[in-house]
mmCIF file of the C-alpha atoms, coordinates in Angstrom:
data_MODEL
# 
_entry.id   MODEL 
# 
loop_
_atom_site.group_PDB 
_atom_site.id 
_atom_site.type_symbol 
_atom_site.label_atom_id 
_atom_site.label_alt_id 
_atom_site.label_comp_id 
_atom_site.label_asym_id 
_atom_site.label_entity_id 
_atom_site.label_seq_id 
_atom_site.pdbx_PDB_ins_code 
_atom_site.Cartn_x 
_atom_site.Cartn_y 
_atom_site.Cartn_z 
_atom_site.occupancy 
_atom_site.B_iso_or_equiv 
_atom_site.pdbx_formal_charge 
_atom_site.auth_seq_id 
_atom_site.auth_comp_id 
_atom_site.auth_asym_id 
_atom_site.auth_atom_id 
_atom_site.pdbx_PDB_model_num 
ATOM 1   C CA . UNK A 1 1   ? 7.617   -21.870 -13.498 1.00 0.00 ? 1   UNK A CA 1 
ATOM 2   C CA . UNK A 1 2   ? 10.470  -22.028 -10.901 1.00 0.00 ? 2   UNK A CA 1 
ATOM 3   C CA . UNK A 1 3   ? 10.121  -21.400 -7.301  1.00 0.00 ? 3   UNK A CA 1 
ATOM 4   C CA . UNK A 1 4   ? 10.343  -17.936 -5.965  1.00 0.00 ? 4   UNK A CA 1 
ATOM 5   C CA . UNK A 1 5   ? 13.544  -16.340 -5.623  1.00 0.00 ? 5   UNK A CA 1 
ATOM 6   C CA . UNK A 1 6   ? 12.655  -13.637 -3.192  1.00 0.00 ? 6   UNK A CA 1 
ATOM 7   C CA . UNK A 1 7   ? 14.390  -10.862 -5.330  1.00 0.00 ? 7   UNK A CA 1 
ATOM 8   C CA . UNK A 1 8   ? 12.043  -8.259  -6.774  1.00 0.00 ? 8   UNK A CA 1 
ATOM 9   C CA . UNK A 1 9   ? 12.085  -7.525  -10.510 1.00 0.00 ? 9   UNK A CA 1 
ATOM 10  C CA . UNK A 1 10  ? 9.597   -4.787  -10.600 1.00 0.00 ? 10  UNK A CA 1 
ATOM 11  C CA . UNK A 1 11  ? 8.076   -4.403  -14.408 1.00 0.00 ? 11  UNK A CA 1 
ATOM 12  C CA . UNK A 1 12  ? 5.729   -1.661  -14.856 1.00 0.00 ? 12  UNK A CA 1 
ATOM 13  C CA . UNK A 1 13  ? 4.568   1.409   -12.717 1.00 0.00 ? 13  UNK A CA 1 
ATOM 14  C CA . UNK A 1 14  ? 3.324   1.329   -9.394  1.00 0.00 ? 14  UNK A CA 1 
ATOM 15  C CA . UNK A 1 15  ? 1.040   3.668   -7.391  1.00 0.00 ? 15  UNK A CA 1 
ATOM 16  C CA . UNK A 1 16  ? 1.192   4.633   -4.039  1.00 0.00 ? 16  UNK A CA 1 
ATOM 17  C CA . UNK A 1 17  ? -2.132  6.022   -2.408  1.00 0.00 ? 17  UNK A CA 1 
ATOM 18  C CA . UNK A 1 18  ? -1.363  7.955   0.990   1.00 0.00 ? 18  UNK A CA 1 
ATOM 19  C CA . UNK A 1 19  ? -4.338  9.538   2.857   1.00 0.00 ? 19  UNK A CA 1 
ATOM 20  C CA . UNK A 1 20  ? -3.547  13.158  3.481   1.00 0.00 ? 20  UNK A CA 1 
ATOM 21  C CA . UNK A 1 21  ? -5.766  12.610  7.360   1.00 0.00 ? 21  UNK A CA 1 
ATOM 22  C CA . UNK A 1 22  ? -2.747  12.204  9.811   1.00 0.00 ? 22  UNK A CA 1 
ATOM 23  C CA . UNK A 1 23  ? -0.650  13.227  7.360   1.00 0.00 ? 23  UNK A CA 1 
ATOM 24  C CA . UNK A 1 24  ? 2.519   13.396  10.169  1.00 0.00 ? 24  UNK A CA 1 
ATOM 25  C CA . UNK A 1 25  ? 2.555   10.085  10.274  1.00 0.00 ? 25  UNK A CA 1 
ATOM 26  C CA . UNK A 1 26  ? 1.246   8.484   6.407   1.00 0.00 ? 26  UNK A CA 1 
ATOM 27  C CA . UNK A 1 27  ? 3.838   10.472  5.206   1.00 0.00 ? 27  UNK A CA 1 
ATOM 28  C CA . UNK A 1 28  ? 6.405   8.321   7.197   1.00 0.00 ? 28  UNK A CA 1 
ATOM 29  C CA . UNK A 1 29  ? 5.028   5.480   5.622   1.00 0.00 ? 29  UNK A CA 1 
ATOM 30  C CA . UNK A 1 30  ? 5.224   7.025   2.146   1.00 0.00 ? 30  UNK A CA 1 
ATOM 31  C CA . UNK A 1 31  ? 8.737   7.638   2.658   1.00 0.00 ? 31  UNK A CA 1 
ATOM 32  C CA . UNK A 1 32  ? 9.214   3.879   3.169   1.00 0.00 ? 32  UNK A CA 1 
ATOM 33  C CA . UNK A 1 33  ? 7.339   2.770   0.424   1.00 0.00 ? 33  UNK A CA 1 
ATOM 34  C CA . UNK A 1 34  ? 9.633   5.173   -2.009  1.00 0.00 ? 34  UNK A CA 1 
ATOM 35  C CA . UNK A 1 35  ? 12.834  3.613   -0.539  1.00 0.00 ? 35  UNK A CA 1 
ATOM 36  C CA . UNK A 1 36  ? 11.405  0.657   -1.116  1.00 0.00 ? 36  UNK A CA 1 
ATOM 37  C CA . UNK A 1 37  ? 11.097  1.164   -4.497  1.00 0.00 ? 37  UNK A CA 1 
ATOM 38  C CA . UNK A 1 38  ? 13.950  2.755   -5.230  1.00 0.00 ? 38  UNK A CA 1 
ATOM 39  C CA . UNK A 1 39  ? 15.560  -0.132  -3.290  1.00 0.00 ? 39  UNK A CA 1 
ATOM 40  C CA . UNK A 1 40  ? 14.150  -2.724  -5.456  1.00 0.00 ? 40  UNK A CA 1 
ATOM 41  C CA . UNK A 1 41  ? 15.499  -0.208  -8.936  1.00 0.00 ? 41  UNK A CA 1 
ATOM 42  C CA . UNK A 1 42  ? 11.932  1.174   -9.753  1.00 0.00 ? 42  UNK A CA 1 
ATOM 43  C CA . UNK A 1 43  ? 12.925  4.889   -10.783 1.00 0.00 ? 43  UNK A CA 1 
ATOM 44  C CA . UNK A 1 44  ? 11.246  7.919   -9.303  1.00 0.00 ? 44  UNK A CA 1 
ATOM 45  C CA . UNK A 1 45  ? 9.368   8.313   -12.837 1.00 0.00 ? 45  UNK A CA 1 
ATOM 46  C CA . UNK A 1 46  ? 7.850   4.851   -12.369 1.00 0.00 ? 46  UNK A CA 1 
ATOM 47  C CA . UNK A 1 47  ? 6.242   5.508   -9.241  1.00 0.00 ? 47  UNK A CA 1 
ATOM 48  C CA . UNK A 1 48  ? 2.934   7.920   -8.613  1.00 0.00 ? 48  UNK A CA 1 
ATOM 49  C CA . UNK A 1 49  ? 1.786   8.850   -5.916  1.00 0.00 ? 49  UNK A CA 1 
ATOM 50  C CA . UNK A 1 50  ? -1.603  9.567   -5.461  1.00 0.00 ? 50  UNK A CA 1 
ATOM 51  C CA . UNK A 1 51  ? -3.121  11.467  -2.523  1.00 0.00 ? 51  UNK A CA 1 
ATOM 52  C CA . UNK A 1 52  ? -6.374  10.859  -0.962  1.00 0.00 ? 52  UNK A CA 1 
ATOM 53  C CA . UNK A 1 53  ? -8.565  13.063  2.056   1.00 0.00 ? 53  UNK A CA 1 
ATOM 54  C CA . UNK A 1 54  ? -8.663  10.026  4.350   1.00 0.00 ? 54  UNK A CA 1 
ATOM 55  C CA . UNK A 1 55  ? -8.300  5.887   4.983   1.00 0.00 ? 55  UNK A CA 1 
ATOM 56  C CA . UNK A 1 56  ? -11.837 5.676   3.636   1.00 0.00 ? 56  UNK A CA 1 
ATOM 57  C CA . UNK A 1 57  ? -10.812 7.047   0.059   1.00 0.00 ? 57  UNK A CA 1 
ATOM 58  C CA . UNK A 1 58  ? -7.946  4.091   -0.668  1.00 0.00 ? 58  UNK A CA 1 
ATOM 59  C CA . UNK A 1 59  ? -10.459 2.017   -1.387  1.00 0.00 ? 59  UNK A CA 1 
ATOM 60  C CA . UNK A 1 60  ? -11.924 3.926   -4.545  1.00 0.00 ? 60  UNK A CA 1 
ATOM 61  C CA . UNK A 1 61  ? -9.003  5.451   -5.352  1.00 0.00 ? 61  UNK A CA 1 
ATOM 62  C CA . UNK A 1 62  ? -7.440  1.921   -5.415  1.00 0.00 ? 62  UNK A CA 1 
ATOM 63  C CA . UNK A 1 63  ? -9.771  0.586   -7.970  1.00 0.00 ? 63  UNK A CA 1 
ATOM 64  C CA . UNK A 1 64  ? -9.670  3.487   -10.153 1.00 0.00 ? 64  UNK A CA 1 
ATOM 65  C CA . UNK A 1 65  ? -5.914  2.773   -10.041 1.00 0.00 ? 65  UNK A CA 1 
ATOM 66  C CA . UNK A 1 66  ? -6.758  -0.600  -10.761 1.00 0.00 ? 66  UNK A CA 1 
ATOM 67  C CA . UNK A 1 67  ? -9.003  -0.442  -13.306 1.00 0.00 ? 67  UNK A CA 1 
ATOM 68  C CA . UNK A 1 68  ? -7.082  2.236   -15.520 1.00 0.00 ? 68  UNK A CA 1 
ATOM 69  C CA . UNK A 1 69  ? -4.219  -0.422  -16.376 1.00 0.00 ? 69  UNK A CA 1 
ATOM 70  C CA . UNK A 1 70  ? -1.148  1.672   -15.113 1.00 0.00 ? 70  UNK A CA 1 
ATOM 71  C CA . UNK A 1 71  ? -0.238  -0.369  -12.755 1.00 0.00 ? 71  UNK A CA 1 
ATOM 72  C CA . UNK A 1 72  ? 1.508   -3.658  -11.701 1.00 0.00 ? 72  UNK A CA 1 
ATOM 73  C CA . UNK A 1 73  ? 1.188   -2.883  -8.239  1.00 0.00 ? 73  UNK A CA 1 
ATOM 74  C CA . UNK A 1 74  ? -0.574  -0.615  -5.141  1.00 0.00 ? 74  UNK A CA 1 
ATOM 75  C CA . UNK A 1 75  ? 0.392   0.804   -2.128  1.00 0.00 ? 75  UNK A CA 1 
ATOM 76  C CA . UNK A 1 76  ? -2.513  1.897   0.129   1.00 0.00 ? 76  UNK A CA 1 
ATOM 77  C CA . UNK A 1 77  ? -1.231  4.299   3.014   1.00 0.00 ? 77  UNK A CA 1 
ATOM 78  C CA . UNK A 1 78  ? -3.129  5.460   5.712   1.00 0.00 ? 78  UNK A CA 1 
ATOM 79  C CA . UNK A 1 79  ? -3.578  5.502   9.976   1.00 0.00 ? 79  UNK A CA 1 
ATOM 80  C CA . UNK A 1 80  ? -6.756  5.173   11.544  1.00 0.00 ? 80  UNK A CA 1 
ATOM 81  C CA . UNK A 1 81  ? -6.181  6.297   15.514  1.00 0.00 ? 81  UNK A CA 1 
ATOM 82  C CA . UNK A 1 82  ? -9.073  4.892   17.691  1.00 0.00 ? 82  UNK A CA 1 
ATOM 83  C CA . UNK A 1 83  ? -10.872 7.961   19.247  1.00 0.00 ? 83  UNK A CA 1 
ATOM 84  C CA . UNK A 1 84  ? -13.600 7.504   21.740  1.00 0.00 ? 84  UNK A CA 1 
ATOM 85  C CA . UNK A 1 85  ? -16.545 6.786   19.135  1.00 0.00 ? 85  UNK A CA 1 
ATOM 86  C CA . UNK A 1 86  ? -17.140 3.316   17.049  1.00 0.00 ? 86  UNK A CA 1 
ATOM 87  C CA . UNK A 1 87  ? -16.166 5.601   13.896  1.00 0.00 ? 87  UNK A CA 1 
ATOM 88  C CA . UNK A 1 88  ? -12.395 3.829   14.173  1.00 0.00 ? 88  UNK A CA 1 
ATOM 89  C CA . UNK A 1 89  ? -14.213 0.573   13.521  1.00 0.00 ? 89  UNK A CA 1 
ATOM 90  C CA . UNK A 1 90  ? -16.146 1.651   10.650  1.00 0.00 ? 90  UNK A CA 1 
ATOM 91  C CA . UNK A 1 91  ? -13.898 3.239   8.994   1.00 0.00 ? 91  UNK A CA 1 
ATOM 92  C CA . UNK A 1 92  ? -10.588 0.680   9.482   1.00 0.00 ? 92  UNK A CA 1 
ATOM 93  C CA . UNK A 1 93  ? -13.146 -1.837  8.165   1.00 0.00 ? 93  UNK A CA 1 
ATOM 94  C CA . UNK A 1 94  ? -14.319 -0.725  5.138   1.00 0.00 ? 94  UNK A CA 1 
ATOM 95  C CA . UNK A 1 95  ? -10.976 0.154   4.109   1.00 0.00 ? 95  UNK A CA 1 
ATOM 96  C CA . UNK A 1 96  ? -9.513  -3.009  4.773   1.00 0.00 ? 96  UNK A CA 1 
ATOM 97  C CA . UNK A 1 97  ? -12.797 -5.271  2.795   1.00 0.00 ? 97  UNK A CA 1 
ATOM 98  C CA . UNK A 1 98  ? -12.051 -2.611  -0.476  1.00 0.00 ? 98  UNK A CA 1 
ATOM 99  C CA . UNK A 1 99  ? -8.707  -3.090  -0.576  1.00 0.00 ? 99  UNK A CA 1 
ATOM 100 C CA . UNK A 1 100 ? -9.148  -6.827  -0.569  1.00 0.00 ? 100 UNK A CA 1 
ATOM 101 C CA . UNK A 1 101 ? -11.889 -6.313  -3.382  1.00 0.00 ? 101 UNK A CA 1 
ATOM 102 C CA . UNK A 1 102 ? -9.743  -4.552  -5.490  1.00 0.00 ? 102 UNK A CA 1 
ATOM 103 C CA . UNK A 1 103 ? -7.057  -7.269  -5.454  1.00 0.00 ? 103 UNK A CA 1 
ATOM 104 C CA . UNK A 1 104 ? -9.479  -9.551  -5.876  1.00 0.00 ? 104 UNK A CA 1 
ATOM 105 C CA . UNK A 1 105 ? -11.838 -8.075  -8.831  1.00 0.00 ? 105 UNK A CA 1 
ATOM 106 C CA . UNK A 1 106 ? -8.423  -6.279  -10.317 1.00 0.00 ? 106 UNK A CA 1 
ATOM 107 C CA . UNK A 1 107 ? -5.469  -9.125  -9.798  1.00 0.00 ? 107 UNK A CA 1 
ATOM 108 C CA . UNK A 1 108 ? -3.390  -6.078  -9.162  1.00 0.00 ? 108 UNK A CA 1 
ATOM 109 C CA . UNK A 1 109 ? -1.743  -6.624  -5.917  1.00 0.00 ? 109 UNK A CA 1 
ATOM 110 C CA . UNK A 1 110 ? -2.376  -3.891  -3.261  1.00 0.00 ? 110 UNK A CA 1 
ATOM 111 C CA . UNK A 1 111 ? 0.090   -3.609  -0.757  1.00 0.00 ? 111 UNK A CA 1 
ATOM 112 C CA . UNK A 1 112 ? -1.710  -2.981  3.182   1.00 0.00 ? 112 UNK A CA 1 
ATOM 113 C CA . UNK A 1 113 ? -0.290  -0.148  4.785   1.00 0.00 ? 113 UNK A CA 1 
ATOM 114 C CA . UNK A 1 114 ? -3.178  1.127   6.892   1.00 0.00 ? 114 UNK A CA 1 
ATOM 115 C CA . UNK A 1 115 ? -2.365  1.542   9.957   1.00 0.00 ? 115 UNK A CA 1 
ATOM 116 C CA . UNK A 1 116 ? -5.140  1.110   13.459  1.00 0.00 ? 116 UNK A CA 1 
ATOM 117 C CA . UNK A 1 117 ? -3.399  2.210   16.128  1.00 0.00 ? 117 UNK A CA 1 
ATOM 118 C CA . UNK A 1 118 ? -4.204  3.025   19.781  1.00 0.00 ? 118 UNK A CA 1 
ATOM 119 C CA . UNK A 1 119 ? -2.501  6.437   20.065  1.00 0.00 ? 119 UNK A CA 1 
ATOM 120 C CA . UNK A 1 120 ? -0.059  8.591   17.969  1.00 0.00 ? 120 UNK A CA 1 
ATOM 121 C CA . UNK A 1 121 ? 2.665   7.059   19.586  1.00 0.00 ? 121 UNK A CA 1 
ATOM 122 C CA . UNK A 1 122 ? 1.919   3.251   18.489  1.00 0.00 ? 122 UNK A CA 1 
ATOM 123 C CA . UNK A 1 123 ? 0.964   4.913   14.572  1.00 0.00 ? 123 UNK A CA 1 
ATOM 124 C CA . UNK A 1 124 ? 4.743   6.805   14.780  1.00 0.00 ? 124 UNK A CA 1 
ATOM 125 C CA . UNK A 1 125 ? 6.493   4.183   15.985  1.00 0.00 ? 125 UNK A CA 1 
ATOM 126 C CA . UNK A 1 126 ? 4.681   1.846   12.740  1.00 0.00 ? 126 UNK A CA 1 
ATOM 127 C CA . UNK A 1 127 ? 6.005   4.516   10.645  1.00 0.00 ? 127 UNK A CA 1 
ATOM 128 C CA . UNK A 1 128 ? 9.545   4.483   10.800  1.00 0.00 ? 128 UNK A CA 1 
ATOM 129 C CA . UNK A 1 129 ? 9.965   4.575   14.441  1.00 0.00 ? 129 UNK A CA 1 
ATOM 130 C CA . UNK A 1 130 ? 10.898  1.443   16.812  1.00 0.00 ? 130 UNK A CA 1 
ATOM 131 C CA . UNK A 1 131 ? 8.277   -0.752  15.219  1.00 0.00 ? 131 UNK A CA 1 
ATOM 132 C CA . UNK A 1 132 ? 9.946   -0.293  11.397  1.00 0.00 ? 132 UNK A CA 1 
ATOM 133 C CA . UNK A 1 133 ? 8.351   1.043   9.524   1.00 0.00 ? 133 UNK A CA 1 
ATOM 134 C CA . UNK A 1 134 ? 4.670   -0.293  7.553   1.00 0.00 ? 134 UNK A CA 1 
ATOM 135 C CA . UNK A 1 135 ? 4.783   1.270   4.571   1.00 0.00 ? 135 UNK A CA 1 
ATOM 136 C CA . UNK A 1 136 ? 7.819   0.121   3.406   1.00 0.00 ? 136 UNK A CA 1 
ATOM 137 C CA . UNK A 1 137 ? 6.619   -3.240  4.267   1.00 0.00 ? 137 UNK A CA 1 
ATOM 138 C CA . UNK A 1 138 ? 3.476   -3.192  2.350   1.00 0.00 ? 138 UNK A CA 1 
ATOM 139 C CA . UNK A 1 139 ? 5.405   -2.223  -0.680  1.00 0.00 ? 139 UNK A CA 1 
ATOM 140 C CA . UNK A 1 140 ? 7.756   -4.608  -0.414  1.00 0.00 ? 140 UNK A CA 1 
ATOM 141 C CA . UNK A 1 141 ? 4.587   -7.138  -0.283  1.00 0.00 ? 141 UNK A CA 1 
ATOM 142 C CA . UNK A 1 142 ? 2.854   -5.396  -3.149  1.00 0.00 ? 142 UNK A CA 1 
ATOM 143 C CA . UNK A 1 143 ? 5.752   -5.699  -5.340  1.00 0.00 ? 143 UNK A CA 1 
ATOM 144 C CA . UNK A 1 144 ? 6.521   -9.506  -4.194  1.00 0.00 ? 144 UNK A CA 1 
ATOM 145 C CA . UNK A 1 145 ? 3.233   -10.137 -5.123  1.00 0.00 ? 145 UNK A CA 1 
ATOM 146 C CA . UNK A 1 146 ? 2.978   -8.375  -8.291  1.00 0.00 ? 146 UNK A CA 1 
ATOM 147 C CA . UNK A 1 147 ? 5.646   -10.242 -9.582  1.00 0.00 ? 147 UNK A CA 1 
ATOM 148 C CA . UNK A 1 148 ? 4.142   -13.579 -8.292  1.00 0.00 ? 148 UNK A CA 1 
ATOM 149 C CA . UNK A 1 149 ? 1.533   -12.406 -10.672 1.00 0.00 ? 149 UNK A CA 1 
ATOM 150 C CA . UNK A 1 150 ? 3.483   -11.734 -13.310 1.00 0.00 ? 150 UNK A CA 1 
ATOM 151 C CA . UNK A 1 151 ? 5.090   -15.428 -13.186 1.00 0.00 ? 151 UNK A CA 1 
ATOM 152 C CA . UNK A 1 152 ? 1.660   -16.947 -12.894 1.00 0.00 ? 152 UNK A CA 1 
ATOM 153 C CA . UNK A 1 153 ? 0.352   -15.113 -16.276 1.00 0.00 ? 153 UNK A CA 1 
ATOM 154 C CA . UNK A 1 154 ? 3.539   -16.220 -17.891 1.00 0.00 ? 154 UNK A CA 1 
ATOM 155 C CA . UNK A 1 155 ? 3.137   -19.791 -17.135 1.00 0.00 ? 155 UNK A CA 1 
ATOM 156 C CA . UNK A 1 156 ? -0.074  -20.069 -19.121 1.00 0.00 ? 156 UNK A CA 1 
# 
């Protein structure tokens, strides 16, 4: 197995899961993680997109995803705003430890686009405003890393 070139060769589908809760600014960040794909020569029909009611649904929906065998890759979108309750916590938490368990009970990569944020303003500016934007990012990781995995399966 050679080192890692850093150019994406994308081989199989890839899901995108965007949470429809602050949908002004997730789908921002699903319109990064498309150019991102299309960037890196995955056609439109390649890629699904998969909408979920809020953050807290990636996770399930993720697995699911997983488990079904579609997919070389994820890309979990959402933005968690803190309000004035401890509900932000819960909420950015638990999303964040299922993603990590379905990478790690799946070996399908799952790129991390959720966004916790302050405000609007910080989320919009993650989302293709003066901060880039995050979900083009966590595609790019996803598919980095799916084809990491892809290598390491081949060298066996």
């Amino acid at each position: 197995m050679s080192e890692y070139d850093g150019q994406l060769r994308p081989n199989g589908r890839v899901a995108i899961i965007v949470s429809r809760y602050n949908e002004v600014v997730t789908g921002k960040l699903l319109a990064g993680a498309r150019e991102c794909c299309r960037g890196a020569g995955l056609p439109d029909e390649q890629v699904d997109v998969i909408w979920v009611p809020g953050a807290f649904e990636l996770g399930v929906a993720a697995m699911a995803a997983a488990r079904s065998g579609r997919y070389v890759a994820l890309v979990a979108l959402g933005a968690v705003i803190r309000g004035e309750t401890p509900h932000f916590d819960f909420v950015a938490g638990e999303t964040s430890r299922q993603l990590g368990t379905v990478t790690l009970e799946t070996a399908v990569p799952v790129g991390f686009g959720l966004l916790t944020t302050e405000d609007l303003d910080q989320a919009l500016a993650r989302a293709g405003g003066s901060a880039g934007n995050k979900g083009t990012e966590a595609c790019e990781a996803a598919l980095r890393a799916a084809d990491v995995v892809k290598q390491l399966r081949e060298a066996r």
